[in-house]
C-alpha positions as CSV (number, residue, x, y, z in Angstrom):
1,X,-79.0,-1.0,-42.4
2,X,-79.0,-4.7,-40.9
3,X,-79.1,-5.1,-37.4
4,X,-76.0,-7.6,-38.1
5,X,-73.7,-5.0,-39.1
6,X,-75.1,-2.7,-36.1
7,X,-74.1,-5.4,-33.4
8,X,-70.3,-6.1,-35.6
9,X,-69.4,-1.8,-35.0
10,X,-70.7,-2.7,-31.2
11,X,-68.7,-5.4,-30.2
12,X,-65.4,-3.6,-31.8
13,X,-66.8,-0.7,-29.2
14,X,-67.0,-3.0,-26.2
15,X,-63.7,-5.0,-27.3
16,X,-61.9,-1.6,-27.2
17,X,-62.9,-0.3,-24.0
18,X,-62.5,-4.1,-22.1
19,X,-58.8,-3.9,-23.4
20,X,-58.2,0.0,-22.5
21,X,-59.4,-1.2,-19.1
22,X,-58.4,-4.8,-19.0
23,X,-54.5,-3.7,-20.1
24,X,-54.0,-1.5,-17.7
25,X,-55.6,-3.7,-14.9
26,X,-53.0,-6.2,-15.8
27,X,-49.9,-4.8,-16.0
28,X,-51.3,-3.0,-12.3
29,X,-51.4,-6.9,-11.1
30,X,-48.1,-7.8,-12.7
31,X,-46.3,-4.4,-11.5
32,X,-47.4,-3.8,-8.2
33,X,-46.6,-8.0,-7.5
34,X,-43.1,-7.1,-9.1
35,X,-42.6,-4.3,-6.6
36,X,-43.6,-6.4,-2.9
37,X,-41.1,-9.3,-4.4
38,X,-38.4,-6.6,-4.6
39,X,-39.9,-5.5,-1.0
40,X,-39.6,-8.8,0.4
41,X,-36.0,-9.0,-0.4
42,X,-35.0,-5.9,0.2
43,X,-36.4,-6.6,3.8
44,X,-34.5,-10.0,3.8
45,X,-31.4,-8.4,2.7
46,X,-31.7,-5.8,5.3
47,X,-32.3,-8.9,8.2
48,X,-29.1,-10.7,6.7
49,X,-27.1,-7.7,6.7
50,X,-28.4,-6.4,10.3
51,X,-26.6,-9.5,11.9
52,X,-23.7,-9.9,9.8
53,X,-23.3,-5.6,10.7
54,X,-23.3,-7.0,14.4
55,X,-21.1,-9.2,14.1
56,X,-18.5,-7.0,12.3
57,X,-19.1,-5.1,14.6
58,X,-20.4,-2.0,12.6
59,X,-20.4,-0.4,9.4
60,X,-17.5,-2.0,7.3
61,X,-16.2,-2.0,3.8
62,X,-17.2,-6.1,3.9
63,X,-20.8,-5.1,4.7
64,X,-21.6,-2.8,2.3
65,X,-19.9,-5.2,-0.6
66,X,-22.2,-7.7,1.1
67,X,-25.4,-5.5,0.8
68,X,-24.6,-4.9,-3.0
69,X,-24.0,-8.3,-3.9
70,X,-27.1,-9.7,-1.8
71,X,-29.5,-6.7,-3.7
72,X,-28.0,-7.6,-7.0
73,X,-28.9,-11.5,-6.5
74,X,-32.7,-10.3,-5.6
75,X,-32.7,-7.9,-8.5
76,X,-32.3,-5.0,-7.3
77,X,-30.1,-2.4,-8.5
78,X,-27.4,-1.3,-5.7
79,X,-26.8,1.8,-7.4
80,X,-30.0,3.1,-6.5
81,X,-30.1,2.1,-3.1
82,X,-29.3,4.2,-0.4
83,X,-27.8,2.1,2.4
84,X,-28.1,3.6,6.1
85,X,-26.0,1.5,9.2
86,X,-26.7,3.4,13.0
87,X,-24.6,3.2,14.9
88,X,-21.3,3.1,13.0
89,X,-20.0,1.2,15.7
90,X,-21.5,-1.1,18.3
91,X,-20.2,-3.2,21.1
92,X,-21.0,-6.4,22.8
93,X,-25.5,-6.3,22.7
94,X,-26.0,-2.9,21.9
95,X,-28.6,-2.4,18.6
96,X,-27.7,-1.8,15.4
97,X,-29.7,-0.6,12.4
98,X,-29.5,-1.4,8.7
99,X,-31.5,0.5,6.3
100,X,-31.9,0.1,2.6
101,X,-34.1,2.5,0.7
102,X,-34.8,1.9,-3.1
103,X,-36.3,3.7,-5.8
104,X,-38.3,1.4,-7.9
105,X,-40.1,2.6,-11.1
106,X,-44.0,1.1,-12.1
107,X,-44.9,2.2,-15.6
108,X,-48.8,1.4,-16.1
109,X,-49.8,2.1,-19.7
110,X,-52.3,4.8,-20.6
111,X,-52.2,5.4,-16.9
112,X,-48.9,6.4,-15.3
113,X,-45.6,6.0,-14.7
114,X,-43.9,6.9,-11.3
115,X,-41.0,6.0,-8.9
116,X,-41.9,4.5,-5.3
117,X,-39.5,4.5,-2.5
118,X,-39.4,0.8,-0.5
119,X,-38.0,1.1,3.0
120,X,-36.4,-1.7,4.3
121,X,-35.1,-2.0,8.0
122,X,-33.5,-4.2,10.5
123,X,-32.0,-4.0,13.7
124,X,-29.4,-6.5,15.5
125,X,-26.9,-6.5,18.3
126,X,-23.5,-6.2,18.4
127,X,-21.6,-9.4,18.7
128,X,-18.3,-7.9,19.3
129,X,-16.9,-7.4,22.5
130,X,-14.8,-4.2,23.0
């Protein structure tokens, strides 16, 4: 045997295991990035849709079509969101919150693949007066 062919078998070795870790490592980077973008705007839709709740003056049929649009233009599927408004109805100043929860999916090959929850809130005050 030459010590040639010995080193050839052992860099096919160490290729293999840099890309079982180096893959993974990756798509980690490129997932978990993915995820606090969809974070981000899930938390900027939630701001937007706090004052625009105030100055409806509550949970309306016009906010929730507003959510849904604003979530699709981020990326974010509104059919998985779960959309929470407390108090249904406010008056002139008083708080309101807006709440959008998401499941988001990270797949991670030859790791795992799981669903995380992102919590987004936002409160505003009312801007009606009653």
């Amino acid at each position: 045997m030459s010590p040639h062919r010995e080193e050839g078998g052992l860099a096919t070795v160490e290729t293999t295991l840099m890309v079982v870790i180096l893959v993974p490592l990756l798509f980690g980077v490129i997932e978990f990035g993915s995820l606090f973008q969809r974070w981000l705007a899930a938390e900027t839709v939630a701001a937007h849709a706090a004052r625009y709740a105030g100055e409806l003056g509550g949970d309306e049929t016009a906010l929730r079509s507003y959510i849904a649009s604003e979530l699709a233009g981020v990326g974010i599927d509104a059919t998985r969101a779960r959309i929470e408004v407390d108090p249904a109805r406010v008056g002139w100043r008083q708080p309101i919150r807006v709440t959008i929860r998401s499941d988001e999916r990270i797949d991670l090959p030859f790791i795992f693949s799981t669903v995380v929850t992102t919590n987004a809130t936002a409160v505003a005050r009312g801007e009606v007066q009653r």
